[in-house]
C-alpha positions in Angstrom: -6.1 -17.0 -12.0 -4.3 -18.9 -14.1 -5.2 -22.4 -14.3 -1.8 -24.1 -14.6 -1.4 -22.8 -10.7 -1.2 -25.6 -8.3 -3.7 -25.5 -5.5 -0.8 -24.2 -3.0 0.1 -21.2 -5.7 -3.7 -20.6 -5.4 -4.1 -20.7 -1.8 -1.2 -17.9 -1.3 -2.3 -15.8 -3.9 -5.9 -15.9 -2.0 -4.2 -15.9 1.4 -2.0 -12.7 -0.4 -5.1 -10.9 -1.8 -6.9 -11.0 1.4 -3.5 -9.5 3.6 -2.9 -6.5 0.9 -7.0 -5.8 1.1 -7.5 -5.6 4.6 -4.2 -3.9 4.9 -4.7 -1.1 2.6 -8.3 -0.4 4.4 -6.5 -0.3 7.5 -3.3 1.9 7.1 -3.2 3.5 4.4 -6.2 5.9 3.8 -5.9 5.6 0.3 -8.6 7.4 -0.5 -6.8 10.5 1.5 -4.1 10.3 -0.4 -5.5 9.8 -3.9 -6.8 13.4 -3.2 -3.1 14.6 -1.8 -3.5 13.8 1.4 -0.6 12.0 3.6 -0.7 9.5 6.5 2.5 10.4 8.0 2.7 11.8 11.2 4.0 15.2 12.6 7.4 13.2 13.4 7.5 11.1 9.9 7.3 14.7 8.3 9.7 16.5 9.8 12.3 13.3 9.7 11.8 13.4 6.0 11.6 17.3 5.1 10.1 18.9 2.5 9.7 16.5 -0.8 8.2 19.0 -2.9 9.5 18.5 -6.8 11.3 15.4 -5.6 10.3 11.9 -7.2 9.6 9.2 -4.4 7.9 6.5 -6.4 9.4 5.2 -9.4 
């Protein structure tokens, strides 16, 4: 971290860190869906129809 933070800027960066960690285990499967994998459900997928050759993340 950068050392001009204050000790509050710290403390939510940690507190931050810690959230998107724990988070990402929990939801996400990221490891699923490095390898093309999806963690929507059967609903989520037909609500959103097929994506193929479409750009989602910019």
């Amino acid at each position: 971290m950068n050392d001009n933070f204050s000790l509050e800027e710290k403390s939510n960066q940690e507190l931050w860190d810690n959230r998107i960690s724990n988070h990402m285990k929990s939801w996400y499967d990221i490891n699923n869906f490095k390898k093309g994998g999806s963690s929507l459900d059967e609903i989520q997928i037909n609500e959103v129809g097929n994506v193929n050759g479409k750009h989602l993340l910019s």
